[in-house]
N, C-alpha and C positions, 0 to 999 in steps of 0.2 A: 357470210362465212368467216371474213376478216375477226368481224368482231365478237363472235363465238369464242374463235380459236383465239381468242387473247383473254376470251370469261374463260376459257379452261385452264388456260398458262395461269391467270390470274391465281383461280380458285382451288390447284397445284403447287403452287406457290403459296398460299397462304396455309392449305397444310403440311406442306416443307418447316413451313416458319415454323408453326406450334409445331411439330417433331423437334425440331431443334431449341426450342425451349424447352423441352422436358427437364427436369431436374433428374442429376447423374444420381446411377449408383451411391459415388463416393461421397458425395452429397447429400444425398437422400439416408445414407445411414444412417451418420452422424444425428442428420436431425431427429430419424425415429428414435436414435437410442437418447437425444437429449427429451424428448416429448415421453419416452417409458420411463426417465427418469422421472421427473416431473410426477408424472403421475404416481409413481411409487410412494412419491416422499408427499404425495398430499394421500393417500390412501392412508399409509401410515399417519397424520399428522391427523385422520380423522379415528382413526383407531383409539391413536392414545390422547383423547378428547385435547386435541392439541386444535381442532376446528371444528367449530359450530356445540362448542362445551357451551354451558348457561351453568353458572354454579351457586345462581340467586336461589336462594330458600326462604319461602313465604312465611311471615311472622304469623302467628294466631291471629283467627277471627271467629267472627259470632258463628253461633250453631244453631243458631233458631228454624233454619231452612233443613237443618239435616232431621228426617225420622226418628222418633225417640226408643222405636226397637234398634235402631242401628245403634244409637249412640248408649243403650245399656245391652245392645243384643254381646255375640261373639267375636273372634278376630276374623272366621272365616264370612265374608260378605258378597253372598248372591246378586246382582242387579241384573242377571242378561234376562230378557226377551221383557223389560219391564218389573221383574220382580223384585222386592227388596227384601230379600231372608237373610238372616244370618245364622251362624251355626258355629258351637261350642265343640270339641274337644272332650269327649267320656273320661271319668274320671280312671287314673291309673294307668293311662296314656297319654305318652307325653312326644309330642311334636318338634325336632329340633332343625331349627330353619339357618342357613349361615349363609349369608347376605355378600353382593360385592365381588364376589371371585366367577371365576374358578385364578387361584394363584400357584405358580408354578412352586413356591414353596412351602405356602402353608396345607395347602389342599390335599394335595397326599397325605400328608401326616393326620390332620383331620379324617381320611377315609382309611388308613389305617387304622387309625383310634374305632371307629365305627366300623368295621369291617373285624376288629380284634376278638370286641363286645360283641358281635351282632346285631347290629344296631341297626336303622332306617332314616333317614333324615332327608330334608327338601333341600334343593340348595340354590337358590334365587341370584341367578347368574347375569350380569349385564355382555352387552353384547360385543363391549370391547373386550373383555376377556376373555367370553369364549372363542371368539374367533381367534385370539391369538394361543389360545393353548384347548386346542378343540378333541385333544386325546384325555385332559382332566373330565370334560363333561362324559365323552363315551364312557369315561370308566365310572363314573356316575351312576347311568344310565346301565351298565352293567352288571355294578352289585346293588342292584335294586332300589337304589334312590330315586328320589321325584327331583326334577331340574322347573324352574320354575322362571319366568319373566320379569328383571328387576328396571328394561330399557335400555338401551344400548348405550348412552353416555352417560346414565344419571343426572337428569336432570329435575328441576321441581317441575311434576308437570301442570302444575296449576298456572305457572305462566304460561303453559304452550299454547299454541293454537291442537287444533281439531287433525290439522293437517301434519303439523307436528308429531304429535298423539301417534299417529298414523305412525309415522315412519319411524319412531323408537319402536313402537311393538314390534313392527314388520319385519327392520331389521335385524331386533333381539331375537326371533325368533327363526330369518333365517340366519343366523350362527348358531344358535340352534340345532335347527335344520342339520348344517354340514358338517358338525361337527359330532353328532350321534343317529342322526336318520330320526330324529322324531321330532312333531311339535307339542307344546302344552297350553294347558288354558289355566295353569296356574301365573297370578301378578302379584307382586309385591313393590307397589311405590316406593321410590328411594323417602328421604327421610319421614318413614310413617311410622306410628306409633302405635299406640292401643285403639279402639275403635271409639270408645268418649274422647278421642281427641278431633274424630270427623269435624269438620267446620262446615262455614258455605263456600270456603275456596277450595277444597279437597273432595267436597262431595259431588260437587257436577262433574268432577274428573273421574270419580269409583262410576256414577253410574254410564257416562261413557264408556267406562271400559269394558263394563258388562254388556251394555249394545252390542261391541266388538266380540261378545262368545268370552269373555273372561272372569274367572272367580276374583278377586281378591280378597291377599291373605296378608292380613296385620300380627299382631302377637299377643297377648294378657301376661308374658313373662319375658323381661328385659333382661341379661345377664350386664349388660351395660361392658362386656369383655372390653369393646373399644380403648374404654380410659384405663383398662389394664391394671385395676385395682387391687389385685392378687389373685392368684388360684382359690384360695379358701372365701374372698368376698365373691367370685363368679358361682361361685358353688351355689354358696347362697340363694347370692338373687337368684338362680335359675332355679330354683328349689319350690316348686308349689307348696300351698300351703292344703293338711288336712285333705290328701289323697288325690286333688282335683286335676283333671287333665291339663292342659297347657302347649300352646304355641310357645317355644321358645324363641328367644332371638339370639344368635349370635356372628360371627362373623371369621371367615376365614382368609379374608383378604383386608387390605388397605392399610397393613404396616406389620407391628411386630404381633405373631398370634400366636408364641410362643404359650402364651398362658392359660389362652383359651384351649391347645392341646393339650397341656399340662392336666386342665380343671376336668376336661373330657372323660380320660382313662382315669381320676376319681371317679367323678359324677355318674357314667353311666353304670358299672359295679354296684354301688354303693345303692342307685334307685332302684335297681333290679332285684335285689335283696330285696326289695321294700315291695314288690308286687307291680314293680311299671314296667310297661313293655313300650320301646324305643320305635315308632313306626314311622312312615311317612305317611302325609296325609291324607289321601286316601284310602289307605289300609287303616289309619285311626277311624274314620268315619264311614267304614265299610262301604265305600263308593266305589264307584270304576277307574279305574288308572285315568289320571288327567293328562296321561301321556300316550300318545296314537302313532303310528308309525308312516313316515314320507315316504311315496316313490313317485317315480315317474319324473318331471321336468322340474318340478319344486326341488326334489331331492338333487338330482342334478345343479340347479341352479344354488343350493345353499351350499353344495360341493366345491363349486366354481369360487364363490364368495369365500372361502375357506382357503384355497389354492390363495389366489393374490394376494390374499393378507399375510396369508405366510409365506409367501414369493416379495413381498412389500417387505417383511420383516427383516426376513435373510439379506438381502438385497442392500439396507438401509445400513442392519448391521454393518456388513460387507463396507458401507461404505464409511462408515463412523471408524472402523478399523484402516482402512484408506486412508481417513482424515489424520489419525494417527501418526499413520506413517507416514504421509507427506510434511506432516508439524515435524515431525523428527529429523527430516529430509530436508527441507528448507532450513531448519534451526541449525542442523548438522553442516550445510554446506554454506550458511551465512558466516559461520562459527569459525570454518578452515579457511575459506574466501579472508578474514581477513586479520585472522592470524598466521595464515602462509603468504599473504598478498604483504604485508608488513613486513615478513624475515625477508622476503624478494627485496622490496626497494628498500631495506636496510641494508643488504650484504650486494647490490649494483652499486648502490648509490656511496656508499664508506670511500674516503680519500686513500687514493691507490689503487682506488677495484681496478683490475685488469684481466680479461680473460686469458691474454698470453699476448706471445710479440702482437705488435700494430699490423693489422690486413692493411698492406700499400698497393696491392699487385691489383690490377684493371679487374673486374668481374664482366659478363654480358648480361643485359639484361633484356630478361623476355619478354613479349607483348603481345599476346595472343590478339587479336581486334576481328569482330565479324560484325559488321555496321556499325562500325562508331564513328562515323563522317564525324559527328558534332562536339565528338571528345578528340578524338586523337590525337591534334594537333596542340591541345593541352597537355595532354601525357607526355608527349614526344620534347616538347619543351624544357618541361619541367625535368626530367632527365639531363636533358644537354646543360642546365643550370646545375647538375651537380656537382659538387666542390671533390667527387673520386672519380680516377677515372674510370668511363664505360664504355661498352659497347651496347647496342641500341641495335636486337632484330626484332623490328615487327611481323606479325606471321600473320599475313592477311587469308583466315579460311573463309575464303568464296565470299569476300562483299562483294554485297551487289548494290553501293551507293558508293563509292569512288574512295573507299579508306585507304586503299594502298595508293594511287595515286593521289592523294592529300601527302601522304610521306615520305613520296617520291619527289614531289612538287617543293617540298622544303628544303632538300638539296645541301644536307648537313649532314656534317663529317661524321666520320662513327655509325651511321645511320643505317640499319639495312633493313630491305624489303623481301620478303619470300611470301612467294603466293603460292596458294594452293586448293586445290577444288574442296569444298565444304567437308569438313570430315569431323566435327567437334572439337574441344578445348582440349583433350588431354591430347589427341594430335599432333594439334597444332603447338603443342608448348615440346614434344618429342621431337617433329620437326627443328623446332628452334635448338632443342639441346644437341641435336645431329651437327647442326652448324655454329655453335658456338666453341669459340676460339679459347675460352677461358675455363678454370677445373672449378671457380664459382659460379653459379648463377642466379639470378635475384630475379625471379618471375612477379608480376603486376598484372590488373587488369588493365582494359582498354579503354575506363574509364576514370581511371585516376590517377590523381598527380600526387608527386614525391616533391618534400624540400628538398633545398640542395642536400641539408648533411642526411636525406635519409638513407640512401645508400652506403656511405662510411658508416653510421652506426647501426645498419643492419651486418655489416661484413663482417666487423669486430669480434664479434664470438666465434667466428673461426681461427682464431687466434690457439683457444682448445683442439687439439688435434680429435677428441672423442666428440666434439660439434659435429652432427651430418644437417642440420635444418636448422631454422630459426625464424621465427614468428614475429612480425614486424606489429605496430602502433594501427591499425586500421581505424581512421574516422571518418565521421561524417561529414561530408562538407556540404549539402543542402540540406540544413537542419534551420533553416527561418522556417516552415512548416509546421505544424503540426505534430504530424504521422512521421517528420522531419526527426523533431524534438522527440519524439519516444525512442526512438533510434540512435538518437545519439547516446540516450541514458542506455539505451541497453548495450549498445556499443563499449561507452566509459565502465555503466556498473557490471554487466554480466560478461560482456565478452572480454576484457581484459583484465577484469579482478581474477577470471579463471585461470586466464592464461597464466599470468603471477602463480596462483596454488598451482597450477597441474604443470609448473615451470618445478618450483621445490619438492615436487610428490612425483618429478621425473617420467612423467606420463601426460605430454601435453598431446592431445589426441586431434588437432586440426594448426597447419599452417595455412591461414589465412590467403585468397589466391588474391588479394587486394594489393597484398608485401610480404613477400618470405622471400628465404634465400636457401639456397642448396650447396652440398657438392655434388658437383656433378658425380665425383667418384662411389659417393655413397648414393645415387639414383641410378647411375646403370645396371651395377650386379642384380638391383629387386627389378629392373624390366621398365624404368622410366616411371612415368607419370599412365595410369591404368584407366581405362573405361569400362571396365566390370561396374561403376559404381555414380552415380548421377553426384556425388558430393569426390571427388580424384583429390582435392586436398587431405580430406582427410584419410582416405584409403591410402596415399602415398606415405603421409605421418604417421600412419599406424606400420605401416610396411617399414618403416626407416627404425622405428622403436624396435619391432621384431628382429632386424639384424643388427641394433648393439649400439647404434649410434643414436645420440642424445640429442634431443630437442629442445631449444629454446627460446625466451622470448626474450628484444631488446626493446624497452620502453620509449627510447627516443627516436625509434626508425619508425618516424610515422608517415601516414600516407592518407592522404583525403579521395575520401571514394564517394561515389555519387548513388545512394541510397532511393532504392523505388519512392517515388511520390504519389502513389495511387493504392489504394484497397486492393485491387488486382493485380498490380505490380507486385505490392510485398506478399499476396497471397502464394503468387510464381512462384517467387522466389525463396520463402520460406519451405513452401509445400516441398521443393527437389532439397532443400536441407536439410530437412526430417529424414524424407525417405531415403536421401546420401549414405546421412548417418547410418542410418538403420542396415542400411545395404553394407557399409563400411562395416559395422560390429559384428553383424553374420558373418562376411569374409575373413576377418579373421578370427573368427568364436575359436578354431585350434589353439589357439596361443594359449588360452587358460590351461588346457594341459601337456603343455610344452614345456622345455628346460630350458636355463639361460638365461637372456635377457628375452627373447621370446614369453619363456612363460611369464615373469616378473612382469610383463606389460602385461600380458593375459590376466591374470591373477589380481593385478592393483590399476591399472589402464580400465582396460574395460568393463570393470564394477563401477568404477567412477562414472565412465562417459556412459557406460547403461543406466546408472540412478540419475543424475543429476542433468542429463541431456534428453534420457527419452522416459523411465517412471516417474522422475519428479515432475515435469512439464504435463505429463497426461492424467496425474493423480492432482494435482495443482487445482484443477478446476472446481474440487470439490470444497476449497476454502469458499470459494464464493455462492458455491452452492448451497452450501451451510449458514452463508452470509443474507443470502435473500433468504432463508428459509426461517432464520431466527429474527429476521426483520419482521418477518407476515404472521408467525405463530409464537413470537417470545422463544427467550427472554428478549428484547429489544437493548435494553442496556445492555446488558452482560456481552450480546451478539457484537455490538457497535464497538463495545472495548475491547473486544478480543481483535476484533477485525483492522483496528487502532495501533493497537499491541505489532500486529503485525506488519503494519504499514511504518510503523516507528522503527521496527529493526530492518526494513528496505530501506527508508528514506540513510538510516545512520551509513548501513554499507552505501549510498549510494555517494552520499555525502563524503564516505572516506575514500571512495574512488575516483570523484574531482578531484578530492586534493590532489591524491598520487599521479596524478593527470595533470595537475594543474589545471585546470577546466573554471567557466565560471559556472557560481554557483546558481544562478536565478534559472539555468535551464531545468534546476528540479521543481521549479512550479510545479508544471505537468505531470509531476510522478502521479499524484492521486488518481488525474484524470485516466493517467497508460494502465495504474492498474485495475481501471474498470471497464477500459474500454479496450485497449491495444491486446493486454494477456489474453480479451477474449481470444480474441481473431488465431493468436497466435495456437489458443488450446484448439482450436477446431480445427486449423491446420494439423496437429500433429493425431488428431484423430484421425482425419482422412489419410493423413501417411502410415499408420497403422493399417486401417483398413483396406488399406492399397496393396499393401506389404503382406495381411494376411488371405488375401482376395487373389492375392496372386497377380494383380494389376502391374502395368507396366506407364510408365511417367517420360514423358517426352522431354527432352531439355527445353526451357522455354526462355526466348531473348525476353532482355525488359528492354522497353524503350528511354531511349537516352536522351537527355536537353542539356548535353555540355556546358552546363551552369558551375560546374567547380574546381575554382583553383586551391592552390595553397595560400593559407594568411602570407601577408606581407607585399604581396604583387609581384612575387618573385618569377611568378609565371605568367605570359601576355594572355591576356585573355582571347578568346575568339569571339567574331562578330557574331551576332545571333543571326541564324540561317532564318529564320521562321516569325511572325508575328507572334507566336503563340509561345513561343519560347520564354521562360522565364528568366528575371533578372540575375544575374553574376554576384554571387553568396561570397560576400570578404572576408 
């Protein structure tokens, strides 16, 4: 009975497990909409013979194997059920066939011309075009023209296999299909000619084709339109000689067929005068329409095939205008990034700069901590090392590994401890400003440490009485990593080249919760530090912009913060910074039409931090997109230098934002590798914050876990012994 009841618990258990590996929602979207992509841009790639094209065209060969009625017979050539007839064209009717299309702009005009006249004509459509413009064939099909099969990619089919064969008919004919409701059994091989040009490499292809149920139709009269030799030389060639009927060739697709319209509205007047009458071909050779009408699940199915190609089309569009605007959008924000980031550290850095009198007076500094046994004692250090003086409350919400007694235990002046049962960050940082003794405040996390002077040169800009915030130097300090190293670059190039522009464009729309500084005086009236918003830094900075007072950044108030070291660390942590954001910018969407400095944030604030934090980042991905697509279907150069082009104006800003850093240079190795590998991670993040955001999902604050690995350069801070074997070594 024992051991039953533990095969049940077991086998309970085991479908527990698989339930809880299901893949989320949030997850599972993302990936079907990248797999629709995918397939859109290979449907499309196979439309416009950008896959599985052959565009080898077989030289002449002997004819001795071809029938010698074939090779003096007609252009039109019988082979199905066995037979080899061919058949001429009555004199005084004349057949005009136009090969290649249907084209969205010559086609019309063409059927105008013929529709003007009265006229009839075949028009031997491949099956990439009609599916992408499947209302040219209807209207074909409508004023009485014959549509006829040219293959769906154009290719020579005398290399194909049998199997091949197969699938150009099949598919030429359902585009076809969906595109007018009917199929034909008229074929026209791409580069064919007269019927004395049959070989023994074209002939076993005609009589396979006729096995398959299909006529083929060559020509005896070439206009040679192609080479576009004039109106008056198209005339010509097309011109039978001595009343004799005639297959025409011409063409209304594959470049400019301005001429061959031109030659038309002569040409058909002019033979009609003469006694010819303009049919298609089977009204010339009094036969039954080669055109029959689909229903039922064929029809449907060549409907189908119609739909995603022009769901492929629009889509791909869509997304080549995307590409557009993201090229605009990175170029535009590389452009301001470091033309505003240069007037920044040109007009701080000039002898004299001063914001106003010297900040001498004590500030408090906050420290929100909820497990960080393994940092704190870093943090708290590194504080009491600084050259202003502070005060020091840390707000311990609800550890439950001995944080506040770790800070208790250190029994240093200045030092205070306030506990309180678990309530989240913006809280816990309210609590702290309830108790704070001083009208500055310089809030940090519980993970990182400050030099001594970061304090003094974060306080400085309140020297400005219209300073209400100011946006401190955040870095990495476990950057001997990897995942490390991309974070620092994006730390140096993107997070503080911005702050620099959106310091001069006076709409810096995140203080940093690593190192910023406050007044207190300009956080009480907006309601403190807010939890409407999973990202409260930047809901607090945007609230501070909306009532008037100025934000900005001090370059040397820097602070080393201890950056996820995992996939699922930075996924955390990213994923609640998207959707902060996103929650941030809805909150205050009023501003755009508001007065004041309200609206002015509205109005220039929030276009910026919607382009370039949430449409740039999510349109972004289609560079790469484009990047592996031009890799697998060409151009292959032209893809690789574009793609070059733009890694050359990242690596330059990346490069100009060391300098302004001062940073060494060798950690942009890794640029190439982050932006093939890291920006993924980072776009699929901000997809799922999307999808979260329009799903109506709801995002839980998520801890990352901490390995108290980071001081400040120089040793200024004692390090703490490593709690853990598994703990990683202390980053200089």
């Amino acid at each position: 009975m024992a051991s039953r009841t533990r095969r049940h618990g077991a086998a309970r258990s085991a479908r527990e497990g698989v339930r809880r590996r299901r893949l989320p929602l949030r997850l599972l979207l993302p990936l079907l909409v990248l797999v629709a992509l995918a397939a859109m841009l290979m449907l499309r790639g196979y439309v416009h013979s950008e896959i599985l094209a052959d565009h080898r065209v077989q030289p002449p060969a002997a004819t001795d194997r071809v029938p010698e009625k074939i090779l003096e017979g007609g252009p039109v050539i019988d082979a199905r059920g066995g037979r080899t007839e061919s058949l001429s064209v009555p004199d005084h009717r004349l057949v005009l066939t136009f090969d290649d299309g249907p084209d969205p702009t010559w086609t019309p005009r063409v059927l105008d011309v013929l529709k003007k006249h009265d006229a009839h004509a075949v028009f031997f459509v491949t099956g990439t075009m009609a599916s992408r413009y499947p209302d040219l064939v209807q209207r074909m099909v409508d004023e009485g023209h014959e549509v006829g099969l040219h293959t769906f990619n154009h290719p020579d089919l005398s290399f194909q296999s049998k199997k091949r064969i197969d699938w150009e008919l099949s598919q030429n004919q359902l585009a076809i299909t969906g595109a007018a409701g009917v199929r034909t059994s008229l074929f026209r091989p791409p580069y064919s000619s007269f019927a004395d040009a049959m070989d023994n490499k074209s002939w076993p292809v005609t009589e396979y084709i006729g096995s398959r149920g299909y006529i083929t139709v060559v020509n005896n009269t070439d206009s040679e339109d192609w080479q576009r030799p004039g109106v008056d030389e198209i005339i010509r060639r097309a011109t039978p000689k001595n009343g004799d009927g005639a297959i025409v060739l011409m063409h209304d697709s594959g470049g400019d067929r301005s001429q061959t319209v031109a030659a038309l509205d002569r040409f058909l007047p002019d033979l009609q005068k003469k006694g010819y009458e303009f049919d298609n071909l089977t009204e010339a050779l009094d036969a039954p329409s080669a055109m029959t009408p689909v229903t039922g699940a064929e029809l449907w199915k060549g409907k189908a095939w119609v739909f995603l190609v022009q769901a492929s089309e629009k889509i791909t569009d869509g997304l080549v205008a995307g590409l557009a605007v993201i090229g605009t959008l990175v170029i535009g924000r590389f452009v301001l990034m470091l033309l505003l980031s240069g007037i920044h550290a040109r007009r701080v850095r000039r002898k004299g700069f001063r914001w106003g009198p010297p900040v001498t007076e004590p500030v408090t500094v906050l420290v929100p901590a909820y497990n960080e046994a393994k940092c704190i004692e870093n943090t708290v250090n590194s504080l009491m090392a600084s050259d202003h003086p502070v005060e020091v409350i840390v707000v311990d919400d609800g550890s439950t590994d001995g944080t506040a007694r770790i800070v208790e235990a250190m029994g240093l002046p200045n030092v205070r401890v306030i506990r309180q049962l678990n309530a989240g960050k913006p809280a816990a940082l309210n609590r702290g400003l309830a108790n704070a003794r001083y009208d500055i405040v310089v809030m940090m996390d519980g993970d990182t440490v400050f030099e001594p002077s970061t304090v003094r040169e974060l306080v400085q800009p309140f020297g400005d009485p219209k300073v209400g915030a100011v946006a401190g130097n955040a870095k990495v300090g476990n950057k001997d990593s990897l995942i490390g190293a991309w974070q620092h670059i994006e730390y140096v190039m993107g997070f503080n080249l911005d702050r620099r522009m959106y310091d001069v464009l006076r709409c810096m729309p995140t203080i940093p919760g690593a190192v910023g500084a406050f007044r207190r005086s300009a956080l009480e009236p907006i309601g403190g530090m807010s939890d409407d918003t999973l990202a409260e830094d930047t809901d607090v900075t945007m609230a501070l912009h909306r009532a008037g007072w100025r934000v900005v950044y001090a370059e040397n108030a820097r602070a080393w913060t201890e950056a996820p070291e995992t996939v699922q660390q930075l996924w955390s942590q990213r994923y609640r910074w998207s959707y902060g954001t996103m929650q941030a910018i809805w909150k205050h969407r009023r501003a755009v039409i508001e007065k004041g400095p309200s609206g002015r944030f509205g109005r220039v604030g929030l276009p910026f931090v919607s382009l370039f934090m949430v449409l740039a980042p999510l349109l972004a991905p289609l560079i790469d997109v484009f990047l592996l697509y031009g890799l697998v279907f060409g151009p292959t150069e032209k893809t690789i230098m574009a793609w070059l082009g733009v890694l050359a104006i990242q690596a330059v800003c990346a490069a100009y934002a060391f300098r302004l850093d001062r940073e060494r240079m060798t950690h942009l190795i890794s640029l190439p590798l982050q932006q093939i590998l890291y920006r993924q991670l980072m776009y699929v993040v901000l997809l799922q914050s999307w999808i979260t955001a329009l799903t109506g999902g709801r995002l839980r604050w998520q801890k990352l876990r901490r390995t108290g690995v980071v001081g400040a350069p120089g040793g200024s801070v004692p390090r703490q012994r490593s709690q853990s074997g598994d703990d990683r070594r202390p980053v200089a």
